[in-house]
C-alpha positions as MATLAB code, in Angstrom:
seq = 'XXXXXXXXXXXXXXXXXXXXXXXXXXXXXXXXXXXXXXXXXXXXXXXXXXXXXXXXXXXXXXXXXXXXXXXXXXXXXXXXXXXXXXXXXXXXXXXXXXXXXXXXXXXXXXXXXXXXXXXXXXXXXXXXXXXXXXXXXXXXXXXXXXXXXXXXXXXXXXXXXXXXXXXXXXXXXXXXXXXXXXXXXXXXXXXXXXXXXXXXXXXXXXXXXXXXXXXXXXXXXXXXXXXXXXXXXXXXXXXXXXXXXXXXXXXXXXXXXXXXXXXXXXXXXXXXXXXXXXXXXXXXXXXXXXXXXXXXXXXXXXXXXXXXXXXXXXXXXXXXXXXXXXXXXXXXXXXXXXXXXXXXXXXXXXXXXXXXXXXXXXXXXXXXXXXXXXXXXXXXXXXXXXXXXXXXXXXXXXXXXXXXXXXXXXXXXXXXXXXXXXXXXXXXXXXXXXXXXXXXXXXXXXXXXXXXXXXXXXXXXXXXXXXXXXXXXXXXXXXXXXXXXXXXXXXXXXXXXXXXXXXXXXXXXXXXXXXXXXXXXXXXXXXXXXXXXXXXXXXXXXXXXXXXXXXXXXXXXXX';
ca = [
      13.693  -16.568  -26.296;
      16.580  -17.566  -24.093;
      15.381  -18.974  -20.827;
      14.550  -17.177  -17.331;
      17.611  -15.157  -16.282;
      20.243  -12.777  -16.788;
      20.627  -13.653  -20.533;
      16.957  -12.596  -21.244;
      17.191   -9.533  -19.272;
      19.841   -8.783  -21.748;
      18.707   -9.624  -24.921;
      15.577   -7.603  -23.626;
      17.297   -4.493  -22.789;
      19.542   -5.089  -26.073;
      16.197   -5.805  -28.003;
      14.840   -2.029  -26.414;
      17.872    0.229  -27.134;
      18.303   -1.180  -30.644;
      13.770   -0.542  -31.471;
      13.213    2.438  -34.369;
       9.379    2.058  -34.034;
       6.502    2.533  -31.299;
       5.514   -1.124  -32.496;
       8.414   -2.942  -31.333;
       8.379   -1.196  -27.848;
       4.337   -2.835  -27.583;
       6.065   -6.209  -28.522;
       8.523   -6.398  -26.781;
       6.561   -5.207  -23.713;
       4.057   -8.308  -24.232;
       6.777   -9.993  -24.091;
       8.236   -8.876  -20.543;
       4.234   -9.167  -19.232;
       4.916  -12.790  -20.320;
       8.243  -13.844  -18.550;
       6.728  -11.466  -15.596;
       9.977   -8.805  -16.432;
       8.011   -6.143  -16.028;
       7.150   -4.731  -13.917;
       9.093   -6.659  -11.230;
      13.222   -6.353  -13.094;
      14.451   -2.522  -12.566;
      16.644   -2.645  -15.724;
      14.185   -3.597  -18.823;
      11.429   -2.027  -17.282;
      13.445    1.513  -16.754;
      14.488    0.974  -20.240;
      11.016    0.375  -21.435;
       9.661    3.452  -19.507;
      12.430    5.770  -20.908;
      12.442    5.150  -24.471;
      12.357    7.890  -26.892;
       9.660    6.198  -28.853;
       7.580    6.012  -25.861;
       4.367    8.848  -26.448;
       4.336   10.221  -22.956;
       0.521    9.020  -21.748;
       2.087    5.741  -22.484;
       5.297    6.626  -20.375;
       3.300    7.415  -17.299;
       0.747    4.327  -17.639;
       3.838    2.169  -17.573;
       4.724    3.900  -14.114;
       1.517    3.743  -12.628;
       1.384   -0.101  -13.322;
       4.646   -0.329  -11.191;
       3.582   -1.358   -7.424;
       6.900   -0.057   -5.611;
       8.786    1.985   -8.261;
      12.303    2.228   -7.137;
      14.892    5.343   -7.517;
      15.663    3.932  -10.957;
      11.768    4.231  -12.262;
      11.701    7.602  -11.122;
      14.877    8.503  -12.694;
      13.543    7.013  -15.973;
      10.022    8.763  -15.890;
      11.237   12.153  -15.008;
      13.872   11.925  -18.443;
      11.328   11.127  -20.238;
       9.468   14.495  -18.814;
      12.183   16.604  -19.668;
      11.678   15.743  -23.246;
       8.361   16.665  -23.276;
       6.874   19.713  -25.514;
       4.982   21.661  -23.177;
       6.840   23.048  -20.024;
       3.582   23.488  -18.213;
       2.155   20.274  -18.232;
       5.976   18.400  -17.981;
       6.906   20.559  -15.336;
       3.603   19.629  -13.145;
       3.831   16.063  -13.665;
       7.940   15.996  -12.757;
       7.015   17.536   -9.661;
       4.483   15.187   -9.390;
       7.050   12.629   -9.683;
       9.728   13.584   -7.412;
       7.339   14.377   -4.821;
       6.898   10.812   -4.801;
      10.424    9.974   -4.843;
      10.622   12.028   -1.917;
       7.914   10.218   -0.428;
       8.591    6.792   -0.890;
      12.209    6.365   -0.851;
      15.096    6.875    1.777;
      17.383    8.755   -0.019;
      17.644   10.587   -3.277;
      20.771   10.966   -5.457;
      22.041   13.617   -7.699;
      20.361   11.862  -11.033;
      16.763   12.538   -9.925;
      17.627   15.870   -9.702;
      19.433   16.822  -13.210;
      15.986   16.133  -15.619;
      13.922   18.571  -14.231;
      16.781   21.688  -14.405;
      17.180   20.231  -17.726;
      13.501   20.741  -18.526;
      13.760   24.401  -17.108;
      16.621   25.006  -19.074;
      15.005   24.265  -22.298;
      12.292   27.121  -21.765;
      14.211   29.763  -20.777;
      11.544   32.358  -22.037;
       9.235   31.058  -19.723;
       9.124   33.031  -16.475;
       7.942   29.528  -14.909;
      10.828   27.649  -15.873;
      13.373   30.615  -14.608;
      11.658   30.354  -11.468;
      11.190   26.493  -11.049;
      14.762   26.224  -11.813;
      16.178   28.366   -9.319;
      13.870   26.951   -6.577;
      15.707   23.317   -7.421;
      19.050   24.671   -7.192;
      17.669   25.520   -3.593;
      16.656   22.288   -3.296;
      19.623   20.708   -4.135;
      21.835   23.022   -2.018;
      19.643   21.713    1.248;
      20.062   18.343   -0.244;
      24.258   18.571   -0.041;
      24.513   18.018   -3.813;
      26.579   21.427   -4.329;
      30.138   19.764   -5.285;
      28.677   17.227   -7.684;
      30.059   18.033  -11.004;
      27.460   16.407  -13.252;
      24.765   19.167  -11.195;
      27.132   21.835  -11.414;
      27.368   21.096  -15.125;
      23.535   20.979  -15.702;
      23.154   24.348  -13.490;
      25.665   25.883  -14.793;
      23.539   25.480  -18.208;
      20.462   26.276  -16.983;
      22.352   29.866  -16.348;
      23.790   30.292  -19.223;
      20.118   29.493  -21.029;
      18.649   32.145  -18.773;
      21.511   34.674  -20.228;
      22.876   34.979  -16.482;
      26.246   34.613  -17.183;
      27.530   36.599  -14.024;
      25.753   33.460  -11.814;
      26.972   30.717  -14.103;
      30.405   31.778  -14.046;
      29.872   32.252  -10.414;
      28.804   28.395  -10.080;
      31.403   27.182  -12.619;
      34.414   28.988  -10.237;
      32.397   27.645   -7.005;
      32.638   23.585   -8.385;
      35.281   21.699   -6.759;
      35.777   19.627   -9.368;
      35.701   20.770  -13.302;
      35.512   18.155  -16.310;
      35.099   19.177  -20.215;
      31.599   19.594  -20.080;
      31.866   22.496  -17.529;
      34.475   24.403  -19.748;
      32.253   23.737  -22.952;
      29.386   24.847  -21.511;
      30.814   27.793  -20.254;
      33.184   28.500  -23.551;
      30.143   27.834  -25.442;
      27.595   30.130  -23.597;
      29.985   33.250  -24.288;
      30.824   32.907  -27.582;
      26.356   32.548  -27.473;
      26.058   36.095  -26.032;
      29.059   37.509  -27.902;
      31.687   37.943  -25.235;
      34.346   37.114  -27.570;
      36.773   37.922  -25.038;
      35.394   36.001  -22.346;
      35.644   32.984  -24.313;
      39.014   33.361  -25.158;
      40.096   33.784  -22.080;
      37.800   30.567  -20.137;
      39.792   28.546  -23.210;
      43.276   29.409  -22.438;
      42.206   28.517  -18.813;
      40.951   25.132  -19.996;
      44.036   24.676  -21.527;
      45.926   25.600  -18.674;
      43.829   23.143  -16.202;
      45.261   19.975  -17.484;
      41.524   19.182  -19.025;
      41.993   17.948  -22.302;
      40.376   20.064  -25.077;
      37.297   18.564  -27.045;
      36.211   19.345  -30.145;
      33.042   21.103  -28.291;
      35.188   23.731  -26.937;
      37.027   24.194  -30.257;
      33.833   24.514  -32.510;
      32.382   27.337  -31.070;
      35.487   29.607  -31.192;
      35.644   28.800  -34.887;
      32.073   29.621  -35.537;
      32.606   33.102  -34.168;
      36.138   33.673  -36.704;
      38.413   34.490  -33.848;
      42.092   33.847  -35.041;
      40.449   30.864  -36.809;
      44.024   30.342  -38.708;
      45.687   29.949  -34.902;
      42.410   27.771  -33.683;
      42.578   25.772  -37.367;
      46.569   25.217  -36.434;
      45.822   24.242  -32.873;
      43.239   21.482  -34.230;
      46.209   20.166  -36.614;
      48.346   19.947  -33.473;
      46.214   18.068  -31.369;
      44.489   15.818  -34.068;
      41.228   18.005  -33.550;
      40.517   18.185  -37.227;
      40.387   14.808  -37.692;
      37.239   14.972  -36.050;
      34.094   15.424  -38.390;
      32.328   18.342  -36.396;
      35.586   20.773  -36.350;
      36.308   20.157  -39.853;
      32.492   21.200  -40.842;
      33.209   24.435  -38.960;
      36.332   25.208  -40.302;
      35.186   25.079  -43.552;
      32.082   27.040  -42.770;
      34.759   29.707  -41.064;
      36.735   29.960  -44.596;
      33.659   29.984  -46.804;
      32.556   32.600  -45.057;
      35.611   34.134  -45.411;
      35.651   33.726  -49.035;
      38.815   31.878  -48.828;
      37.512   28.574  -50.596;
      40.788   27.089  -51.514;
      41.502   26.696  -47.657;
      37.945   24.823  -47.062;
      38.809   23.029  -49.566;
      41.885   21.788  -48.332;
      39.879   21.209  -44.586;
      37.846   18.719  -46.755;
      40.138   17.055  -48.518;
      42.127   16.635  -45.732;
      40.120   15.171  -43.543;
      40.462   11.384  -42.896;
      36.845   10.696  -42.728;
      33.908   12.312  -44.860;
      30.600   11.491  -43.327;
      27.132   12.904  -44.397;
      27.847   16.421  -42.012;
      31.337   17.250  -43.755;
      29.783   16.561  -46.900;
      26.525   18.587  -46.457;
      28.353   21.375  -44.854;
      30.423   21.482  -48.407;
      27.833   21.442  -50.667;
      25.726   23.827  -49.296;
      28.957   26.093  -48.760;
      29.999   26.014  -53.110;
      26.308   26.227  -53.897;
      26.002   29.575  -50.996;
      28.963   30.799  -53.048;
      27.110   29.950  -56.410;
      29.182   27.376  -57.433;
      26.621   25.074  -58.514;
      28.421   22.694  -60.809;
      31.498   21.795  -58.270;
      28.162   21.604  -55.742;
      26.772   18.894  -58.452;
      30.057   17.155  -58.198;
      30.124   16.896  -54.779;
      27.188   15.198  -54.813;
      28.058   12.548  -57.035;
      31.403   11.524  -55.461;
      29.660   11.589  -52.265;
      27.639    9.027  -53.710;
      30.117    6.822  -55.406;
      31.894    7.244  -51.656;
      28.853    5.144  -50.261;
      27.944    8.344  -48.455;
      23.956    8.288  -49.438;
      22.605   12.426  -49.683;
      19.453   13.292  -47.446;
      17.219   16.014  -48.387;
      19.585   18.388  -46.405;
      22.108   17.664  -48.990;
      19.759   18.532  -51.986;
      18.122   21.502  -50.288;
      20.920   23.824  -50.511;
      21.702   23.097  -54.223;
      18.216   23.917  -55.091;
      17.854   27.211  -53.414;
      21.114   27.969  -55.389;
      19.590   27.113  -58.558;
      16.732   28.801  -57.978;
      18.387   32.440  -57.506;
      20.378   32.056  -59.881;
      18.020   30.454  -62.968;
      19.993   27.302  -63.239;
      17.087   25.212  -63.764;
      18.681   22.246  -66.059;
      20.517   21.955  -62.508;
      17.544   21.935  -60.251;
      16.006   19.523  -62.809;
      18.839   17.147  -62.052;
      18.529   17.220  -58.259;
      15.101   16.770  -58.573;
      15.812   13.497  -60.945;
      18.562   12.213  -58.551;
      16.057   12.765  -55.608;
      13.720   10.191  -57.421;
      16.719    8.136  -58.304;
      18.306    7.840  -54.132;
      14.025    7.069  -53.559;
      14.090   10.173  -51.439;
      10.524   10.893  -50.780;
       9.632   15.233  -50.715;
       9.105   16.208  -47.475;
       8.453   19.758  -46.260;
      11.950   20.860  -46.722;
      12.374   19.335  -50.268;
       8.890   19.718  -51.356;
       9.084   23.312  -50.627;
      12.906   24.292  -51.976;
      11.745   22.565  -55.205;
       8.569   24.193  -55.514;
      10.531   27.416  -54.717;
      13.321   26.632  -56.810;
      10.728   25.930  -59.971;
       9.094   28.947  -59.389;
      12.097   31.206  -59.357;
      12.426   29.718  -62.782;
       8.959   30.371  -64.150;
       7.491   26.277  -63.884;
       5.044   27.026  -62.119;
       2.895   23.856  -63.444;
       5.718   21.809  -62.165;
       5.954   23.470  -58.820;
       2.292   22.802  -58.423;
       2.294   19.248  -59.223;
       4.825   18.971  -56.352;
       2.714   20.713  -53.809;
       0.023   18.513  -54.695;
       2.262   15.421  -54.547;
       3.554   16.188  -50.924;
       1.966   14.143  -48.160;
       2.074   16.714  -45.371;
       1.468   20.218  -46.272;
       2.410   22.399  -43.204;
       2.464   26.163  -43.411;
       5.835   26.426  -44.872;
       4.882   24.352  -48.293;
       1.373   26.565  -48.434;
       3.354   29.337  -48.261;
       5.683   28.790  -50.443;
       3.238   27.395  -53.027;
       1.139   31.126  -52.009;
       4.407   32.921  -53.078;
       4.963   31.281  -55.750;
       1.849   31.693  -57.523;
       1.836   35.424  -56.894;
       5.134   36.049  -57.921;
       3.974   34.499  -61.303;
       0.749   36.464  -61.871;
      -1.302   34.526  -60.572;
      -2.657   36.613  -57.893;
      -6.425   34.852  -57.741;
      -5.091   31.506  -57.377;
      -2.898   32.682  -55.046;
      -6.107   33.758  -52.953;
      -8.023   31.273  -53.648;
      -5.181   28.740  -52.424;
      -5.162   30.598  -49.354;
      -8.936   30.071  -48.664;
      -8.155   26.670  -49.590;
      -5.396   26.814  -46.955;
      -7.854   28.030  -43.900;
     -10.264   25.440  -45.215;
      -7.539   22.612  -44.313;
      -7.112   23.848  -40.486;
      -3.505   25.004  -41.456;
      -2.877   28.281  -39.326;
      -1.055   31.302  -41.057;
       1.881   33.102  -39.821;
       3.343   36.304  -40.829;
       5.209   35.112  -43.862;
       2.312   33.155  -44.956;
       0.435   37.282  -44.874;
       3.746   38.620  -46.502;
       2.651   36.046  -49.494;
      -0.701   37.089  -49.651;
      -0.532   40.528  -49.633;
       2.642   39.988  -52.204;
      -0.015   38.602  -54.516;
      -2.703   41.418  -53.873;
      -0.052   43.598  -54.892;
       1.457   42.180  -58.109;
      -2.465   41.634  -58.890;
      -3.498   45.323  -58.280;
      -5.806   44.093  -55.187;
      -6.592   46.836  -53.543;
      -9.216   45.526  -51.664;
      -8.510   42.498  -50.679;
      -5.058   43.519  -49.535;
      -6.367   45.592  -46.951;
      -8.856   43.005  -45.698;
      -6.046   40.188  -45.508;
      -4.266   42.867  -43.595;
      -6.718   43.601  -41.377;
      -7.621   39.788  -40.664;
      -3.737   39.113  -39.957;
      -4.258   41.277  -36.772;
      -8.238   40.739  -35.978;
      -8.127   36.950  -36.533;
      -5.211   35.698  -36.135;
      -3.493   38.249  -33.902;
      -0.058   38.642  -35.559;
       1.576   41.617  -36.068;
       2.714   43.284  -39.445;
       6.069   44.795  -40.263;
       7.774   46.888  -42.238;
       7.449   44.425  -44.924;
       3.787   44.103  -44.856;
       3.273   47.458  -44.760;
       5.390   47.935  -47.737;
       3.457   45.785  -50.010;
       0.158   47.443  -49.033;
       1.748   50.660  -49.829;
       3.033   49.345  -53.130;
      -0.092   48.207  -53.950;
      -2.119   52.234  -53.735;
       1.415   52.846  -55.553;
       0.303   50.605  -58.539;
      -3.413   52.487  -58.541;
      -2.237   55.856  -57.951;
      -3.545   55.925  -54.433;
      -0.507   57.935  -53.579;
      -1.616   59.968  -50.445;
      -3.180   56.989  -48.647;
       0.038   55.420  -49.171;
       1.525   58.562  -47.933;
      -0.956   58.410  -44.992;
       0.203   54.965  -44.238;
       3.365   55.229  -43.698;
       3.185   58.410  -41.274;
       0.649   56.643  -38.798;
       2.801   53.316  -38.762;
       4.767   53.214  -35.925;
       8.169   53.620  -37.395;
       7.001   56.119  -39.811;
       8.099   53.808  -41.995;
      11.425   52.885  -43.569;
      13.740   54.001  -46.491;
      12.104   51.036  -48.454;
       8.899   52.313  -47.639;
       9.602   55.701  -48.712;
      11.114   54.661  -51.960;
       8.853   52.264  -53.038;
       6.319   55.743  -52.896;
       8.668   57.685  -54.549;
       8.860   54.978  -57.736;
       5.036   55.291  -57.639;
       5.201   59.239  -57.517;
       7.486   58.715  -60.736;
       4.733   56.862  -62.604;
       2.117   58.848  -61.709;
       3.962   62.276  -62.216;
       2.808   63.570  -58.756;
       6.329   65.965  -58.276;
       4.882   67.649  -55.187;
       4.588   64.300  -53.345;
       7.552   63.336  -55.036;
       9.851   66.249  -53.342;
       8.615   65.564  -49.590;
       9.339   62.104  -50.138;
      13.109   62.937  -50.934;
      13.027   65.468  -48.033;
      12.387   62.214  -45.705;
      14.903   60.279  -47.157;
      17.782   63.065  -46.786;
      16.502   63.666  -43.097;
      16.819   59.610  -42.552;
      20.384   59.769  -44.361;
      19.235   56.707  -46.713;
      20.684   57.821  -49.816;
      20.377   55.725  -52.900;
      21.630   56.851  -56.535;
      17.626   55.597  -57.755;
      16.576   58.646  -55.514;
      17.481   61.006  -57.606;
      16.709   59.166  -61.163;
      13.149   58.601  -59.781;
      12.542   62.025  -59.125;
      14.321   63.387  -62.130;
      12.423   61.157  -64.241;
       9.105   62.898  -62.203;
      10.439   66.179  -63.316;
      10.887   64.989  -66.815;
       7.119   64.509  -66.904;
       6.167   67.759  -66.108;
       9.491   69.464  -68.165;
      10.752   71.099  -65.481;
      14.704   70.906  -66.838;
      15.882   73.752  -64.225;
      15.062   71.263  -61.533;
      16.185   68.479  -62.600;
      19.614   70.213  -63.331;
      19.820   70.979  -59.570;
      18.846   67.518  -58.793;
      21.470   65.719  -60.566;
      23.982   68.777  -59.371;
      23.138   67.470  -55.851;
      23.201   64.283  -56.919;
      27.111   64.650  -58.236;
      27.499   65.859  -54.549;
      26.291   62.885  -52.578;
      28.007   60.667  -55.681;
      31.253   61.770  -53.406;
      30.180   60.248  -50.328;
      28.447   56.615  -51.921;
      30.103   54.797  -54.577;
      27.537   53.101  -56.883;
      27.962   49.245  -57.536;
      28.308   47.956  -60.892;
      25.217   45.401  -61.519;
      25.216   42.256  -63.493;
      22.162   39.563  -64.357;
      22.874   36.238  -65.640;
      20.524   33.939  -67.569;
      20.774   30.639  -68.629;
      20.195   29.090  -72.169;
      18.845   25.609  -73.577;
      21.557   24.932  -76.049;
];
């Protein structure tokens, strides 16, 4: 260590910015106790106290062992707060915090100030937050802090986060002063709540201003599509597609437009291709099916020295998955061994998912079991899965198994479940899982949940509970709902049903060309030809009005 001074206080500070584990913030605090740096220098010590890697009972025991914490502790401690997870319990110890500020020191400054609207701002759901924000901006206003544009920025946010764009715009045209985080935030918080218009408009203004446009105020306008040939041309002109964030976003903009020659060209063109451009590529020809020129991507990203993460991997697999490909999804799961990527939630699950969808399931279940961590997304899918292929007990049985762990449900972890009761015929245990997802766990079904359930007395020929069921939901159901009972009035040749089902669909204007099949076929059944002559005369009617789609299926072949 170099000796007492400035150059330790450096290397120090150096040493804390530049730590990646909780470990080296313990050492290297030892090692300020030991050349008495903390807690007696501001600068390490602040640094110490706001580290990211610092768990926040940690955070505050490093204050409290401060005797006269200056401005700059406080500063530190209440960042570190507006981080935190829980608004309740961040929000009580900030004001904690700044109470003391107020009570020890002379004076406060602006900085003190900006973490806790920041905290508010993050929780703008929470009626608490709203309200504890707005009572700061009163504070600051008695403080004189109104024509500080770093506040006005952070307010201004808070605002926007609320949804209350009629007071943010008011504060943005109250600031003095105006830099490129102001216009960003405020360009960015209308193209949020979809006033195109008003976006447009703040960006020919920022334009106009002298302000020199960032890529922040050019991304957002891209990712809504407006003029996004003009906006691409602008960010030619002023070297904005060079950088790596505007490029991503253009290319998303012409994917989406299905123009992939001119994403193409975005990529190619660009002067650097970093891990985001990449990514944003590779998911884009694999969204668009292209799995092979996704697969080639890959590899000249690799022999680029641009090293895939699991992001890059996940959006190849879900392709490969809906579409079959499995000797694909075999070789992204053999390159994920190769790069030493280890599965976590989001490549556990898409290759579970992606097996699955290709009828492995022994392999997708030797990955579930292989994965460290199994949150409620991997459970899920591996729940799914298993239903999907038949195996409706094991499905059940995993989700005892599930309970059993401590790992809570959600709604698409019931959608799974009851999935499985209905490809297995369960009619029992479909309505108790249903009636535990609101009784237990308090969630709320859907449409979809519904719909399997009514699938399911479908399958046993339960048809007027089904009917039942979808008249006391509170939607009275939807056209998927109704259909689904009219496939299951088909098989079971119930034509009364059958009819009143139709009636509902023609009085919800959800016309299908199966509609009429279904219930021709019902009519078959019973050989009532007269009807079904007026059914398909009908049908030639509404034909008119809704163009059926040509379909298609793929499937791939070992060779």
């Amino acid at each position: 260590m170099p000796p007492p001074g400035k150059p330790l206080v450096m290397t120090i500070t150096a040493l804390l910015r530049s730590a990646t584990r909780p470990v080296h913030l313990l050492q290297l605090h030892a090692s300020m106790i030991k050349t008495s740096l903390f807690p007696h220098h501001a600068l390490p010590t602040s640094r110490l106290l706001a580290s990211p890697l610092a768990p926040l009972p940690y955070a505050l025991s490093l204050f409290a062992a401060i005797p006269c914490p200056t401005l700059f502790h406080h500063t530190a401690l209440l960042r570190v707060l507006s981080a935190a997870p829980s608004f309740s319990s961040a929000a009580s110890a900030s004001l904690a915090v700044l109470a003391s500020a107020r009570a020890r020191l002379p004076a406060l400054d602006e900085f003190a100030f900006q973490p806790l609207v920041a905290l508010c701002a993050k929780n703008p759901r929470d009626d608490a937050a709203a309200s504890l924000g707005q009572q700061v901006h009163a504070l600051l206003l008695r403080y004189g802090f109104s024509g500080v544009v770093s506040l006005g920025n952070v307010l201004c946010h808070f605002y926007c986060c609320l949804g209350n764009m009629v007071v943010a715009r008011r504060m943005f045209d109250e600031m003095p002063e105006r830099d490129a985080v102001s216009w960003n935030t405020m360009i960015g918080s209308y193209v949020r709540t979809g006033d195109i218009c008003a976006a447009v408009e703040m960006f020919g203004a920022m334009r106009c201003s002298g302000v020199d446009v960032s890529a922040a105020a050019v991304v957002p306008l891209v990712g809504c599509g407006w003029r996004g040939e003009s906006v691409h041309g602008f960010g030619v002109k002023t070297g904005l597609c060079k950088d790596v964030k505007v490029a991503a976003a253009m290319e998303g903009m012409y994917f989406r437009k299905s123009d992939i020659g001119c994403a193409k060209k975005v990529f190619e063109e660009a002067t650097r291709r970093d891990l985001v451009l990449y990514n944003c590529m590779v998911d884009s020809c694999a969204k668009a099916g292209k799995i092979e020129e996704a697969m080639g991507l890959v590899h000249r990203m690799i022999q680029e020295g641009v090293r895939p993460n699991t992001g890059t991997l996940v959006g190849v697999l879900s392709a490969c998955g809906a579409s079959g490909a499995t000797a694909a999804g075999r070789r992204i799961h053999e390159l994920a061994l190769e790069l030493g990527l280890e599965p976590d939630t989001a490549l556990g699950t898409s290759l579970m998912d992606m097996y699955f969808k290709c009828g492995y399931p022994n392999e997708a279940t030797a990955i579930f079991y292989a994965l460290r961590d199994r949150d409620v997304m991997a459970w899920t899918a591996m729940i799914m899965g298993l239903g999907v292929n038949g195996q409706s007990g094991a499905a059940l049985s995993l989700f005892r198994a599930m309970e059993q762990d401590g790992v809570a449900p959600n709604e698409v972890t019931f959608l799974a479940v009851l999935n499985a009761c209905s490809h297995g015929g369960l009619v029992i245990e479909g309505k108790k899982h249903l009636e535990s997802m609101v009784r237990q766990y308090g969630l709320s079904p859907d449409t979809e949940h519904y719909g399997c359930i009514i699938d399911l007395l479908g399958k046993v020929g339960r048809l007027d509970e089904a009917y039942e069921l979808i008249k006391s939901s509170s939607s009275h159901g939807d056209a998927m709902a109704w259909r689904t009972l009219l496939a299951a009035c088909r098989v079971h040749g119930n034509v009364g049903l059958g009819m009143m089902v139709q009636a509902q669909l023609d009085a919800m204007g959800n016309y299908h060309p199966s509609d009429t099949i279904l219930l021709s076929n019902a009519y078959a059944l019973e050989g009532r030809w007269d009807e079904i002559a007026q059914v398909r005369d009908l049908e030639g009617q509404k034909m008119v009005m809704d163009k059926k789609e040509a379909g298609c299926s793929s499937i791939e072949v070992s060779s």
